[in-house]
ROSE-519033 format. One record per residue (C-alpha): y, z, x; residue number from 1. Coordinates in steps of 0.1 Angstrom, whole numbers, plus 5000, padded with zeros to 4 digits. Layout:
! ROSE-519033
<atom <Y Z X> NUM>
...
! end
This chain:
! ROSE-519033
<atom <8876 8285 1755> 1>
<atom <8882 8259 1785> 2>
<atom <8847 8241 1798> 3>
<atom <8872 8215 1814> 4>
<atom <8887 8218 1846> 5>
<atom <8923 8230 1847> 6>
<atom <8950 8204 1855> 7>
<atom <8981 8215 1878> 8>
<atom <9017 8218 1859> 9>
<atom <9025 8188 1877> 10>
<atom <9005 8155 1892> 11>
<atom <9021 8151 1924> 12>
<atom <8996 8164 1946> 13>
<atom <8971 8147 1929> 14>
<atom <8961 8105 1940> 15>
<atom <8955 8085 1919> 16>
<atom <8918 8084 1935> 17>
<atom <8920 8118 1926> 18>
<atom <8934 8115 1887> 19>
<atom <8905 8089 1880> 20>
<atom <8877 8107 1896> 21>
<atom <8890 8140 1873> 22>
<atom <8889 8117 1838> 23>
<atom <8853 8105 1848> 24>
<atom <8842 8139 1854> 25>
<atom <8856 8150 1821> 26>
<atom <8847 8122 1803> 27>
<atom <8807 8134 1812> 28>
<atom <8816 8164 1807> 29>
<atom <8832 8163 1769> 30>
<atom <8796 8139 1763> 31>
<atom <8774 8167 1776> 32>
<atom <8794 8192 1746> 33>
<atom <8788 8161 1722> 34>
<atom <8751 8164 1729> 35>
<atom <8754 8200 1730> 36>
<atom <8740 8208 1762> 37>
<atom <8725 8248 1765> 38>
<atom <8737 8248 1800> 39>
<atom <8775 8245 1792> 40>
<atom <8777 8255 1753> 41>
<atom <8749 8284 1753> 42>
<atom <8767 8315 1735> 43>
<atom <8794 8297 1718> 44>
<atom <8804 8290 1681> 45>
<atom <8813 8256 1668> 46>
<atom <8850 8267 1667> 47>
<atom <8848 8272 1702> 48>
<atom <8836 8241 1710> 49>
<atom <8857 8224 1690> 50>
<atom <8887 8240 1707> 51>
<atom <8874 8233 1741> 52>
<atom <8867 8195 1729> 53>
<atom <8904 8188 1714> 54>
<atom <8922 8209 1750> 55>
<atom <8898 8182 1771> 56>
<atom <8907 8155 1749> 57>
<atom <8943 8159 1754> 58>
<atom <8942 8167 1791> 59>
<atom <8920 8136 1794> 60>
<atom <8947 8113 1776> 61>
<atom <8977 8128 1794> 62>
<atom <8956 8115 1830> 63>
<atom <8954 8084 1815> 64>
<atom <8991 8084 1807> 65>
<atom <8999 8094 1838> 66>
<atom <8975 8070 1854> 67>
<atom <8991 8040 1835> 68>
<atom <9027 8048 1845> 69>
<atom <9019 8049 1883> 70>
<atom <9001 8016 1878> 71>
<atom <9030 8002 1861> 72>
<atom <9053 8019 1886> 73>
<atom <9034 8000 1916> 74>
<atom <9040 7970 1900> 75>
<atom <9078 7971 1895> 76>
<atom <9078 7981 1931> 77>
<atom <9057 7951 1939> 78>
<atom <9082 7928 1923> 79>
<atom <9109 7945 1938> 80>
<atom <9095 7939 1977> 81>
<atom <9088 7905 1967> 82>
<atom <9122 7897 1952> 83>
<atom <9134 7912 1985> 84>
<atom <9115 7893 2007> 85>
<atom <9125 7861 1992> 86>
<atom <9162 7872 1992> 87>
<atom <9156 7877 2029> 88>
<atom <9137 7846 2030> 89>
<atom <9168 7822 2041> 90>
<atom <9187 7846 2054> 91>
<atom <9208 7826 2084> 92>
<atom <9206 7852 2113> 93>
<atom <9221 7830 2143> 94>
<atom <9258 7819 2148> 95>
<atom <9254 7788 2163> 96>
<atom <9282 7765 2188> 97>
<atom <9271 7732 2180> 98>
<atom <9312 7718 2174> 99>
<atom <9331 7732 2206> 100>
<atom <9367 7727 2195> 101>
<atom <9398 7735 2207> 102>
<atom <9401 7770 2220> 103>
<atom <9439 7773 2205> 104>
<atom <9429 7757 2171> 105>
<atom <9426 7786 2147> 106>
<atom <9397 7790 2127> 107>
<atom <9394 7822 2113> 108>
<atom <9430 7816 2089> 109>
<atom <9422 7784 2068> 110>
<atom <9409 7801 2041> 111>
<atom <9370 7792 2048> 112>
<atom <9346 7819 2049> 113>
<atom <9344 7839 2079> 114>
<atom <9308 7830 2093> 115>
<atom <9320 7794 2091> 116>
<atom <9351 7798 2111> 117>
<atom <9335 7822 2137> 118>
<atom <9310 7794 2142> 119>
<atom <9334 7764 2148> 120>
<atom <9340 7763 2184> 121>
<atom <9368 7746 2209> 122>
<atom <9363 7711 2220> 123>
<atom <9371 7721 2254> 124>
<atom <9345 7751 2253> 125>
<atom <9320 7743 2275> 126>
<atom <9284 7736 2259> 127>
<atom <9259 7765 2262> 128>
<atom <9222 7754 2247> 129>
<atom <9219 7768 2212> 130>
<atom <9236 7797 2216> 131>
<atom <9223 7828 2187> 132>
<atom <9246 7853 2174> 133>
<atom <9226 7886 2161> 134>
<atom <9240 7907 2139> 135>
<atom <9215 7929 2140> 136>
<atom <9226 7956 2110> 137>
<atom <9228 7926 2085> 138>
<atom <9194 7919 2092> 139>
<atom <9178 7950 2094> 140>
<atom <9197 7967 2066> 141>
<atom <9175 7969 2033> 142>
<atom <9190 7937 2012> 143>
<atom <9198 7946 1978> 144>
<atom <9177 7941 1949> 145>
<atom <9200 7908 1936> 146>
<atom <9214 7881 1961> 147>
<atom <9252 7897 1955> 148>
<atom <9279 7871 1942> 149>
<atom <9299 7855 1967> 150>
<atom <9331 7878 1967> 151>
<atom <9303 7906 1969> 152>
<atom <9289 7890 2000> 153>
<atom <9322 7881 2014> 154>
<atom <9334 7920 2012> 155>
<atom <9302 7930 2028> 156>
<atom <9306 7913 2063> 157>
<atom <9344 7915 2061> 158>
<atom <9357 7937 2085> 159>
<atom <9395 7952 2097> 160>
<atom <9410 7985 2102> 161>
<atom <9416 7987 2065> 162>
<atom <9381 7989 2055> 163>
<atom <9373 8030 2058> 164>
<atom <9339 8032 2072> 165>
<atom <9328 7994 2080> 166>
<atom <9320 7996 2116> 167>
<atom <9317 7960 2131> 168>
<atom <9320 7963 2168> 169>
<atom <9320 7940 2198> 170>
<atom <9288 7938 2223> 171>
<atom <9290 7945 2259> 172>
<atom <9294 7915 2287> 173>
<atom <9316 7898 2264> 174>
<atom <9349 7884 2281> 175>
<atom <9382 7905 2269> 176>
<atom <9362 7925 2248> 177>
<atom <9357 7962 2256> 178>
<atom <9316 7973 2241> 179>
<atom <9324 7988 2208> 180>
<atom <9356 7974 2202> 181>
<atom <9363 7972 2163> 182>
<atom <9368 7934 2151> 183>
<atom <9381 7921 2123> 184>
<atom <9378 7886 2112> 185>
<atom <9402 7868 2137> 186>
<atom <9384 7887 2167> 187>
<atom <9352 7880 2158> 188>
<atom <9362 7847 2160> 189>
<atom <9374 7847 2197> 190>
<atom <9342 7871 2206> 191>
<atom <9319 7840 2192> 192>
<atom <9341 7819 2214> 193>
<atom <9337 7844 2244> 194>
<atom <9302 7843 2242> 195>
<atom <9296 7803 2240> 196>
<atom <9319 7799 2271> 197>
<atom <9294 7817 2292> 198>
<atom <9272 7796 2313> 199>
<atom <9238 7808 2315> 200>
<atom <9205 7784 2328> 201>
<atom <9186 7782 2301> 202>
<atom <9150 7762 2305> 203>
<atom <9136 7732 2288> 204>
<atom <9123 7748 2256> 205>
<atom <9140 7782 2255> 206>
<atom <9172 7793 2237> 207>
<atom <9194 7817 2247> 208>
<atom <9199 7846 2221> 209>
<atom <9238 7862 2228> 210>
<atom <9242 7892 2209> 211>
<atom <9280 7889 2198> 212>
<atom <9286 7917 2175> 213>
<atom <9270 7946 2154> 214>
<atom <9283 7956 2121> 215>
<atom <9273 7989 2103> 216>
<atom <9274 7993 2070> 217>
<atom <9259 8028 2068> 218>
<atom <9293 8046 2057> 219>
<atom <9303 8008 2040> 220>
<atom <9326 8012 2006> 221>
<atom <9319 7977 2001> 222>
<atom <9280 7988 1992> 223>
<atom <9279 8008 1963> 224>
<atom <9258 8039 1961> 225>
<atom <9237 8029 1940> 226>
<atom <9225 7997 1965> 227>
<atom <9218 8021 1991> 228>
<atom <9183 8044 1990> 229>
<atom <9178 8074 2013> 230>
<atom <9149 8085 2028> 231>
<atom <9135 8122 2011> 232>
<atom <9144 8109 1978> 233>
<atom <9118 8094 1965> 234>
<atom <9133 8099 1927> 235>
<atom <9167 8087 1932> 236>
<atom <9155 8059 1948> 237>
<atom <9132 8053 1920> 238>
<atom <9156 8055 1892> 239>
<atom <9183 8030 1919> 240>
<atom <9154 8000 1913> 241>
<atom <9146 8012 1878> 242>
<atom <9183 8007 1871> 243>
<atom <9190 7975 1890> 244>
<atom <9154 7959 1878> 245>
<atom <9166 7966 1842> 246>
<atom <9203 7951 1847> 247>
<atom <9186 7922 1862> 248>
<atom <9162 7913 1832> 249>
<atom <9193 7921 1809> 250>
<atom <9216 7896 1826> 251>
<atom <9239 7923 1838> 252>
<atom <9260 7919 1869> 253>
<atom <9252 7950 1884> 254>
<atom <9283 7946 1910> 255>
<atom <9308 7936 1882> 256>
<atom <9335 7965 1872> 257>
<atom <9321 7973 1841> 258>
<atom <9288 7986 1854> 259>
<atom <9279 8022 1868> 260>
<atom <9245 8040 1866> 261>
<atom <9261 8068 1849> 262>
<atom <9267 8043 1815> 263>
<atom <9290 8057 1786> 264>
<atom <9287 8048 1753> 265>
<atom <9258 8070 1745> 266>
<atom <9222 8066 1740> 267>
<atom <9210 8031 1727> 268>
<atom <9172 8029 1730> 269>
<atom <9150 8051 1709> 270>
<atom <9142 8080 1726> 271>
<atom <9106 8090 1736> 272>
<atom <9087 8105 1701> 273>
<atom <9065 8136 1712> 274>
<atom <9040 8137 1688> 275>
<atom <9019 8171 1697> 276>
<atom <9025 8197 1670> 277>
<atom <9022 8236 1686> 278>
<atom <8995 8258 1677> 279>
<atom <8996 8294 1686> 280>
<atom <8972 8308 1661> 281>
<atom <8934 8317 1664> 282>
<atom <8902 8317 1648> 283>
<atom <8891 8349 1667> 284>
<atom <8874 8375 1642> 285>
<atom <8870 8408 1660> 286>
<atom <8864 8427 1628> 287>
<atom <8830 8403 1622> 288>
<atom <8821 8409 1655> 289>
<atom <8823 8448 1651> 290>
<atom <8799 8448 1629> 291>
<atom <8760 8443 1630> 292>
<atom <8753 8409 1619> 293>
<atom <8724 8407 1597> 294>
<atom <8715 8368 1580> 295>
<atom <8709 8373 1546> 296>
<atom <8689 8343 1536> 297>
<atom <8690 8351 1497> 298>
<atom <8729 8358 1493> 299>
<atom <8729 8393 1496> 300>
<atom <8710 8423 1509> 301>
<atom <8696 8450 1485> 302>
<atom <8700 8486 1500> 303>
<atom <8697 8523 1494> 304>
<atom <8722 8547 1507> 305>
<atom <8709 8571 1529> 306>
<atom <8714 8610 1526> 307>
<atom <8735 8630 1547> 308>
<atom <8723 8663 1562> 309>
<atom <8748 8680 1538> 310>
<atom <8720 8669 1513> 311>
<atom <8697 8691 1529> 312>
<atom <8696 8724 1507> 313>
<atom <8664 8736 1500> 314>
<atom <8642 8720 1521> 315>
<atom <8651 8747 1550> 316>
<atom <8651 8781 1548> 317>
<atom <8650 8815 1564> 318>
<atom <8627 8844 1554> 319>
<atom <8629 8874 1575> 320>
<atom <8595 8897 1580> 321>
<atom <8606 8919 1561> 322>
<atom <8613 8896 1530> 323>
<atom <8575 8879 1540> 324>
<atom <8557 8917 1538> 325>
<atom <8572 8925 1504> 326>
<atom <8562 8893 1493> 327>
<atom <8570 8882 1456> 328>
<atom <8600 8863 1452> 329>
<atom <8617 8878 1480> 330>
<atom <8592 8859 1507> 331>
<atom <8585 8827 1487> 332>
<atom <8598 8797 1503> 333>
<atom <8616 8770 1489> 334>
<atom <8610 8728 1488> 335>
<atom <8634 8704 1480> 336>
<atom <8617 8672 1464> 337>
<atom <8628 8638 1480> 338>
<atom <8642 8617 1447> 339>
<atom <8641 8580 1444> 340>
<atom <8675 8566 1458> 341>
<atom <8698 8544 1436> 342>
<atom <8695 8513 1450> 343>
<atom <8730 8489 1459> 344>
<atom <8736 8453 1463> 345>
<atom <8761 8434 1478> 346>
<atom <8762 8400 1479> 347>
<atom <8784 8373 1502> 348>
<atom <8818 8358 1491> 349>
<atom <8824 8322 1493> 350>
<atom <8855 8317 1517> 351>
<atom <8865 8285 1517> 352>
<atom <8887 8260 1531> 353>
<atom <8893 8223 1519> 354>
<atom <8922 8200 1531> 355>
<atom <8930 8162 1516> 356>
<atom <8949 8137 1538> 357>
<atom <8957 8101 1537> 358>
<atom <8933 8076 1557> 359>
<atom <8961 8061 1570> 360>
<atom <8983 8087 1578> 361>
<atom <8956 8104 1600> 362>
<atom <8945 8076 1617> 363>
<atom <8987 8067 1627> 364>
<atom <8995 8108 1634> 365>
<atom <8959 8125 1644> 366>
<atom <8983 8148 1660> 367>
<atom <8992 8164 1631> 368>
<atom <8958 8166 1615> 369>
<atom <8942 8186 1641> 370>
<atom <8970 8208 1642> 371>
<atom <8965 8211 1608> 372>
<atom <8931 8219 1609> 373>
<atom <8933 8241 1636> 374>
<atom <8957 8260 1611> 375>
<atom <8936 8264 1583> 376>
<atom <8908 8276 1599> 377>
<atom <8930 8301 1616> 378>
<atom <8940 8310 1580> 379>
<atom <8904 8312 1571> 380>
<atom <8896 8336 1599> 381>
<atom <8925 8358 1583> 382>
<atom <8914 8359 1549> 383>
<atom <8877 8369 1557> 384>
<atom <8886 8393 1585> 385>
<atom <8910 8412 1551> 386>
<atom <8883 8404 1530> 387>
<atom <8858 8426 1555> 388>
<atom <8887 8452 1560> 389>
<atom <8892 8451 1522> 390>
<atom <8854 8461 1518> 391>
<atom <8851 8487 1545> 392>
<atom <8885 8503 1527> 393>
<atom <8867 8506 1497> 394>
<atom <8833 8519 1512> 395>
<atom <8850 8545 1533> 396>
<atom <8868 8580 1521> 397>
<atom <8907 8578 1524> 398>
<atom <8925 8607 1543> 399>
<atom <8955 8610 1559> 400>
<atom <8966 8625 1588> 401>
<atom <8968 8663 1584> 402>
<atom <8997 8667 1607> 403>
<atom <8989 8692 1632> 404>
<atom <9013 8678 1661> 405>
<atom <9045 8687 1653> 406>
<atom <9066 8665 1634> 407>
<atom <9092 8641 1660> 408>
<atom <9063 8640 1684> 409>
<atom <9054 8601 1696> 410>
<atom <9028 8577 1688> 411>
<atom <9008 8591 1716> 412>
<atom <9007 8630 1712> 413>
<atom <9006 8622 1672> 414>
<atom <8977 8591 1672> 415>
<atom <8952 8604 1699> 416>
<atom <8950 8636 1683> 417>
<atom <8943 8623 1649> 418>
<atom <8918 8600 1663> 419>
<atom <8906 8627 1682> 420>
<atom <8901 8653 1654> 421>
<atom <8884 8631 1633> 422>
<atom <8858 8617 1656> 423>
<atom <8851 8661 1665> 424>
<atom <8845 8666 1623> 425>
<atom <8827 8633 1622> 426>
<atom <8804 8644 1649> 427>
<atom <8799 8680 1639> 428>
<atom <8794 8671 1603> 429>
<atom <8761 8649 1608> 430>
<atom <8755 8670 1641> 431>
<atom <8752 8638 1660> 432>
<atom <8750 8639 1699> 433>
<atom <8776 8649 1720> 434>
<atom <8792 8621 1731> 435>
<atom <8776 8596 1712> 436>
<atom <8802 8563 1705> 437>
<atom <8819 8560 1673> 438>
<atom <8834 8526 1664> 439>
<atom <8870 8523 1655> 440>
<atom <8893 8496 1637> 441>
<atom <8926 8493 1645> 442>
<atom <8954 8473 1642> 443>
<atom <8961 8453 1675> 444>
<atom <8997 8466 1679> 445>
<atom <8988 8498 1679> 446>
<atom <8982 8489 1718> 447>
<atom <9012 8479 1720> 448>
<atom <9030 8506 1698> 449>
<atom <9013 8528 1722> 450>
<atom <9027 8510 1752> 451>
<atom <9059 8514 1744> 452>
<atom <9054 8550 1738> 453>
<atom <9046 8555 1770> 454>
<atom <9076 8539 1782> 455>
<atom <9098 8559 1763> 456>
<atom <9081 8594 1777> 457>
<atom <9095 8616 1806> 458>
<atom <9062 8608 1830> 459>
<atom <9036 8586 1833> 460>
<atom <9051 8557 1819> 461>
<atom <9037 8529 1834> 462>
<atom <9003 8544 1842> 463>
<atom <8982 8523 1813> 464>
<atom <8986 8491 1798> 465>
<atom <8971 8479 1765> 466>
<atom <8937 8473 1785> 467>
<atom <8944 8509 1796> 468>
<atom <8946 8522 1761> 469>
<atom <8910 8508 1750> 470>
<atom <8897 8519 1782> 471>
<atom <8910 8555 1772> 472>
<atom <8899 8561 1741> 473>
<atom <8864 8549 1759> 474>
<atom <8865 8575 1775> 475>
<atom <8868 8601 1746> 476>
<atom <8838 8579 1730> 477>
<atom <8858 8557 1712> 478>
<atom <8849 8522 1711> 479>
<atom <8880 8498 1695> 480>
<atom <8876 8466 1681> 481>
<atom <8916 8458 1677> 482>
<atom <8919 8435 1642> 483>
<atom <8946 8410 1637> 484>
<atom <8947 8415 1604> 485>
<atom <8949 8441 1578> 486>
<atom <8939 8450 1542> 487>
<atom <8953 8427 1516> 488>
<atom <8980 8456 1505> 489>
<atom <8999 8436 1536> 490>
<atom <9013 8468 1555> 491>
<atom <8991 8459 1588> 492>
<atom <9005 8428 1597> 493>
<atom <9044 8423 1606> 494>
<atom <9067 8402 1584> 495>
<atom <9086 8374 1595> 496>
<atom <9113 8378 1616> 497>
<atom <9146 8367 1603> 498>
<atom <9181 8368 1622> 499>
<atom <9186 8400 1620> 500>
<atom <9172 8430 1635> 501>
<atom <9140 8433 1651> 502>
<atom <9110 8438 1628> 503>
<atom <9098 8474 1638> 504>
<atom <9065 8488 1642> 505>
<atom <9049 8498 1605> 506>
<atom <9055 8537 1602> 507>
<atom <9019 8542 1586> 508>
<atom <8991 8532 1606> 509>
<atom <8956 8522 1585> 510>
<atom <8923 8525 1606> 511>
<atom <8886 8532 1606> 512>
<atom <8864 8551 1621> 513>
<atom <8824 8553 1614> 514>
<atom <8794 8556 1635> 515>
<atom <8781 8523 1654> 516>
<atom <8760 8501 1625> 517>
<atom <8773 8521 1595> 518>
<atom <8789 8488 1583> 519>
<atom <8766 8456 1586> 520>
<atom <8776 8421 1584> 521>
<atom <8760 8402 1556> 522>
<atom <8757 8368 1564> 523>
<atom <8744 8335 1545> 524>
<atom <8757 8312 1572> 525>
<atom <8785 8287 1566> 526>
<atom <8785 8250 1550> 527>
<atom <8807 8221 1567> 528>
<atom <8809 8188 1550> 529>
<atom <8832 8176 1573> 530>
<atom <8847 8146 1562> 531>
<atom <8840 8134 1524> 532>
<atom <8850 8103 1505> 533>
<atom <8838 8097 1465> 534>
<atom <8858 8076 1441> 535>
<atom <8886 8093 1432> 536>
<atom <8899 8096 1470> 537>
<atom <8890 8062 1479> 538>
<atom <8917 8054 1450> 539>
<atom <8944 8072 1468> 540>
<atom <8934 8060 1502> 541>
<atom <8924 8096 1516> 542>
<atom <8896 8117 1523> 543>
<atom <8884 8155 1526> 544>
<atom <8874 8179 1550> 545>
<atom <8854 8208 1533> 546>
<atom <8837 8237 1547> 547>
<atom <8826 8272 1535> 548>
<atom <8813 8307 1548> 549>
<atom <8792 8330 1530> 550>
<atom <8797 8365 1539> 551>
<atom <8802 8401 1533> 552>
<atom <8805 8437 1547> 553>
<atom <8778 8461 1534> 554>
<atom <8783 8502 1546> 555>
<atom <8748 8515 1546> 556>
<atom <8759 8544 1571> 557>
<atom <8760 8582 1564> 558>
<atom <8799 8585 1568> 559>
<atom <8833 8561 1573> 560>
<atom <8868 8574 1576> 561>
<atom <8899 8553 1565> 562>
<atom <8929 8575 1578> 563>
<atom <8964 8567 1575> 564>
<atom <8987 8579 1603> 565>
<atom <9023 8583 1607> 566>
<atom <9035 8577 1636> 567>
<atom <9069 8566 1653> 568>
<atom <9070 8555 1694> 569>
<atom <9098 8580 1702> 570>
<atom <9080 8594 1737> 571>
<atom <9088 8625 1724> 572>
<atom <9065 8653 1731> 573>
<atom <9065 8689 1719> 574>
<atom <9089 8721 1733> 575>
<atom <9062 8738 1756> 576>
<atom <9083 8775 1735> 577>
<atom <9073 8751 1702> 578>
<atom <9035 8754 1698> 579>
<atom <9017 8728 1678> 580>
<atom <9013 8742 1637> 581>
<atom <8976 8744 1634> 582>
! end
């Protein structure tokens, strides 16, 4: 049963404006169950809402997880902006030509760093005021995440014909320099040279800005991948800074040799613990829900079994007129006296359930407790549902199929017709109305079985489902209530499945079939204690969950069939030149 609203497999359509305005509304929502509000929990059981409670719970705390890691996500990528912005902080973006040296004096091979030789000028260059080299890719390229070491820094504005992909190219108007020509470190050199030697009025006040060169490191070997983000990758990006932010708070050189986003050496952290446990089971009890419910406040119901018109004998008679004019014993008329019925009584079962666990243990794993619980009390819903079946077994008369449809026929042409033919002598028995529903019992792969009959046949294979099988057998006045259990002889439900073959469909199928309100359900009502502690599990540090149902299955009909048929889903139908043996 969900009361909460249903979450997408994924959050990322969902703000987190969105995310926090969903856990308020189910927050109010999972108080409004606590407080057991008519409008939302009218009609359901305390199972129910204890299944809708623990599916909001979790839902609500997976939000909150996912609420928690994009707040802790927008804070690494606040550090990360701000340790970029302070890398770019005193970043030096002009070239200046304050020492005009000797134009012949070479600068660029004396083994100082490039941007220091391309910025020493000729003594017999003319002054220009302040003159500003751009290099306008260095500057607008994102800067990496750590202020690279100085050999890394170096490689990055080095440029010659021998690094593939580095693109640092001469400007336009610059004096023996063609726009786009590729430098290397001696040519940018000249090119800074070029453009201080040209003579430009500059105002009081103003500098002039000369745009020298332009270096792209787009295509760059010299900048790892894993420095560079992309745009439409969002994720990659992501894990680049994840990676780079947890190298830097390691003391890792993330440009040394040794390092490499895909690391060898296996997994050292502890991986992420999952603690949900899965739950497939239910507590639905469709076999309790067949029946008429009836509270029996005294344990039990006291009840005579009523006659059957087979009973009938001499309370109706025929005399003809000429019986009634020769009168004596030939025209008297007989009367059947009404006797005093022997009276039954059934009285409720205690099923039970009771589980101990540690105080501790619950309260550091709560996973596994309500998974736990959830268990049992699908386990209890098992053993009551037999218990009923167990009951309405022994109340009912045992037949088997009498094999009319040939043997090899399907599940279909074998099945229907038992059903069938019992329902027709149930009905014409107790002379009921044409018609009239009878209630069956069977087990819920029968649908299935059924199904895959179909399937196997020549035609209409597809044309029902296992909704289309109920709704059939409605329309031969046949109402099903389809039990996930079975009598405690353990034919009715399927064994485990090993490595090994499939386990097939049971050969024999058990079922009921009795008019509507021929079986009652006798019920006391249940006990929960919930959560006990006495003495003796305060010793031991745990504590108790306890609960109880009182209940029972009483037949106070005329008539109820339990058949057996043998069937086999084989599609097989018979020879139209092989009639059916009657």
């Amino acid at each position: 049963m969900e009361l909460f609203a249903a979450l997408p497999e994924n959050f990322d359509a969902m703000s987190d404006e969105d995310l926090t305005a969903w856990v308020n509304d189910a927050k109010a929502l999972a108080a409004r169950i606590k407080e057991r509000d008519p409008e939302l929990v009218s009609g359901l059981t305390e199972p129910d809402l204890i299944d809708a409670m623990k599916a909001g719970v979790a839902d609500i705390l997976k939000v909150q997880d996912e609420l928690k890691g994009r707040a802790a996500q927008h804070q690494l990528v606040d550090e990360e902006l701000a340790a970029q912005l302070a890398q770019i902080s005193d970043v030096d973006t002009s070239m200046s030509a304050d020492d005009p040296g000797d134009e012949d004096d070479s600068d660029a091979g004396d083994g100082t760093d490039e941007a220091e030789a391309s910025a020493e000028l000729s003594a017999d260059e003319p002054v220009v005021e302040e003159p500003v080299v751009e290099e306008a890719a260095m500057v607008a390229s994102a800067p990496p995440l750590r202020r690279l070491p100085a050999q890394g820094r170096h490689a990055a504005i080095q440029a010659s014909p021998a690094n593939h992909g580095i693109a640092l190219t001469a400007s336009a108007d610059l004096d023996g320099f063609k726009a786009g020509q590729e430098l290397d470190s001696d040519s940018l050199a000249r090119a800074v040279r070029s453009a201080a030697r040209r003579k430009t009025a500059v105002p009081a006040g103003f500098r002039d800005h000369v745009v020298v060169a332009s270096l792209d490191l787009t295509n760059n070997p010299a900048i790892p991948e894993y420095r560079k983000l992309h745009d439409n990758d969002e994720t990659g990006n992501t894990r680049k800074i994840e990676a780079l932010v947890a190298a830097a708070k390691n003391g890792i050189d993330p440009d040394a040799d040794a390092f490499a986003l895909t690391a060898s050496g296996g997994i050292c952290a502890p991986v992420a613990p999952y603690y949900e446990l899965a739950n497939v089971s239910t507590v639905l009890r469709p076999v309790r829900d067949a029946l008429v419910g009836f509270i029996a406040d005294r344990g039990g119901i006291n009840f005579a079994p009523p006659p059957v018109i087979s009973q009938i004998t001499d309370a109706v008679g025929i005399i003809t007129a000429d019986q009634d004019a020769a009168g004596g014993s030939a025209g008297t008329k007989s009367c059947q006296t009404v006797i005093c019925p022997d009276f039954e009584i059934v009285t409720v079962d205690s099923i039970y359930h009771c589980v101990i666990a540690g105080n501790l243990g619950a309260r550091a794993f709560p996973e596994q407790i309500a998974q736990f619980n959830v268990l049992v009390l699908a386990q209890h819903a098992r053993v009551a549902e037999t218990n009923l079946l167990n009951a309405i077994k022994a109340g009912s008369t045992a037949v088997t199929a009498n094999g009319q449809a040939v043997q090899g026929d399907g599940a279909i042409a074998t099945l229907l017709n038992d059903i069938l033919l019992a329902a027709a002598g149930m009905r014409s028995r107790n002379r009921m109305v044409p018609g009239v529903k009878l209630q069956a019992i069977l087990p819920v792969w029968t649908a299935d079985m059924l199904v895959s009959d179909l399937i196997a046949s020549q035609f209409g294979r597809f044309e029902y489902n296992q909704a289309g099988v109920t709704a059939l057998l409605g329309t031969y006045g046949i109402n099903v209530a389809w039990t996930l259990d079975g009598p405690s002889d353990g034919t009715q439900v399927f064994g485990a499945q090993g490595a090994s073959a499939l386990v097939n469909y049971p050969t024999d199928i058990e079922w009921a079939l009795f008019p509507a309100g021929s079986w009652l359900f006798v019920d006391s009502g249940v006990l929960e204690l919930g959560i006990v502690r006495d003495s003796v599990l305060n010793a031991t540090n745990s504590y108790q969950i306890f609960g109880e149902s009182w209940e029972n299955a009483a037949g106070v009909g005329v008539e109820s069939l339990w058949v057996t048929s043998t069937v086999c889903p084989t599609g097989a139908v018979s020879a139209l030149a092989t009639p059916a043996g009657c």
